[in-house]
Structure formats: structure tokens, C-alpha cells
N, C-alpha and C positions, 0 to 999 in steps of 0.2 A: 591436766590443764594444758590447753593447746600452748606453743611457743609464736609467742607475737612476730611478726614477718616485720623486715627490715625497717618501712616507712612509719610503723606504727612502734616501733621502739623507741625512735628518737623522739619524737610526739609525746610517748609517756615519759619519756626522761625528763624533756623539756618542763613539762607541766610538774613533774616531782622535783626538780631543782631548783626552781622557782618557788613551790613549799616550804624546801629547806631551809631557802636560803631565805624565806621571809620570818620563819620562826626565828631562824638565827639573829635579822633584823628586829625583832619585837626582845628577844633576850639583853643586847647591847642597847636596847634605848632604855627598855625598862632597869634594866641593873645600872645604868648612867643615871636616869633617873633616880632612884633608891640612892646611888652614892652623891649627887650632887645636892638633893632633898637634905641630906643626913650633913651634908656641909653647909648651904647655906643658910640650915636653922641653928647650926652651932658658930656660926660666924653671927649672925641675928643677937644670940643671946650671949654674946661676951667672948668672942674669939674662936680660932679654929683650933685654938691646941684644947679646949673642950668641946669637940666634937667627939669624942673617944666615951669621954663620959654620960654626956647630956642625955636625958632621955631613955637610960636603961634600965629602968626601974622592971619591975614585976608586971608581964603583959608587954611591956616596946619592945620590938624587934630593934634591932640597929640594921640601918640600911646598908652600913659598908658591909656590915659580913654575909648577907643576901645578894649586895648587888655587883662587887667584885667578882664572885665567882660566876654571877650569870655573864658580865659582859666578856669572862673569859671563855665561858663553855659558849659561847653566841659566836665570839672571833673563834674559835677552833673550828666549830661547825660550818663559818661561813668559808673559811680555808680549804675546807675539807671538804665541803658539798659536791662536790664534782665527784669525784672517790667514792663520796657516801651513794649517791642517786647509780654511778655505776656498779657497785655491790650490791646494790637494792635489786637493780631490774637488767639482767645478765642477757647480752642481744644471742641470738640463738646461732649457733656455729654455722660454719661455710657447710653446706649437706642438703640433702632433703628436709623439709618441714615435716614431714611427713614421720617416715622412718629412720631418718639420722645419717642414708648412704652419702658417701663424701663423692659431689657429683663436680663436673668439671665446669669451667665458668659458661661454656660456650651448649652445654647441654640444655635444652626445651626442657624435658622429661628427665624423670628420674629413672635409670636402667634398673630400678631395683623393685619397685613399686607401681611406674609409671606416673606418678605424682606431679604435674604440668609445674612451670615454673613460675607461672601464673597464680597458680592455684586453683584451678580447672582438676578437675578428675580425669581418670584416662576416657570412660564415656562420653565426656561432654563437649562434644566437638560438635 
């Protein structure tokens, strides 16, 4: 698999960050969802200190113990997304694209391959 050149790295990050971090926004609304659903049906029907029981019957989920842990793994994720999208998509080192030689900033060509900095071959002049 070829290594993405400079301008097109940030480009795929941008667009995988923005992924991340929208999953991470649908985890926290739906898991707040799920917890606020499961509260104010048990305030609905006779208080909130029976929201623990209401509706647990055989076949109910409860919404708190579903959506507590989504809206945590959604804020961890949305913390972390920066982290996450740069261990996903690793920008390719100071070197040739080419062959990997560690070439100097002010070199056109690769001394090693001839590899343009452009990314021209050495024929195509």
C-alpha cells in the first residue's frame, strides 16, 4: 500500500475525525436519551426513587444500565478522537515516498532512487 503524501493525510484525518467524533455524538445523545426516557417515565408513574424498579420485568431493558455506559464510552471517545484518528492513519516520515532514504529539506530528488519531490519520476521531465 502506497504511503499517503503530506496534503492528503491531513484530508483523510480530517474526514476520519469528524466520523469519530460524530459516532461519539450519536453514543451521548442516545445513551442521555435511554437515561432521561428511563427517568421521566419513572417520575410519570409515581416518583423517581422508582425508576430503579419500574419496568423491569422479563423482555425491558432498563435504560440506565444501556445508556450510562454509552454516554461514557461516547465522552471517552469524543476526548480521545484526536489520539484515536492519529493511530488510525500514521503520516508517513521525513524521507522519500518512495524508498524510505532520509532526504534533506532543501533536496528536489531523492539521492537514492531519484524519486522528484513532487512526485515526478526521474524520466519525466
Amino acid at each position: 500500500m502506497a504511503a499517503m503524501q503530506g496534503g492528503r493525510i491531513h484530508l483523510a484525518r480530517a474526514v476520519a475525525l469528524w466520523a469519530v467524533r460524530g459516532v461519539a455524538a450519536a453514543l451521548v445523545l442516545y445513551g442521555a436519551y435511554l437515561v432521561m426516557a428511563r427517568l421521566v417515565f419513572a417520575a410519570m408513574s409515581g416518583g423517581l426513587s422508582g425508576a430503579w424498579q419500574v419496568w423491569t420485568g422479563v423482555g425491558e431493558d432498563h435504560g440506565v444500565v444501556r445508556g450510562v455506559p454509552m454516554v461514557v464510552c461516547g465522552l471517552a471517545l469524543a476526548f480521545s478522537s484526536r489520539w484515536v484518528v492519529r493511530w488510525m492513519m500514521v503520516a508517513p516520515g521525513a524521507g522519500c515516498v518512495r524508498c524510505g532514504y532520509a532526504t534533506g529539506p532543501g533536496d528536489e530528488r531523492c539521492p537514492e532512487c531519484g524519486h522528484g519531490a513532487g512526485g515526478e519520476s526521474p524520466g519525466a521531465a
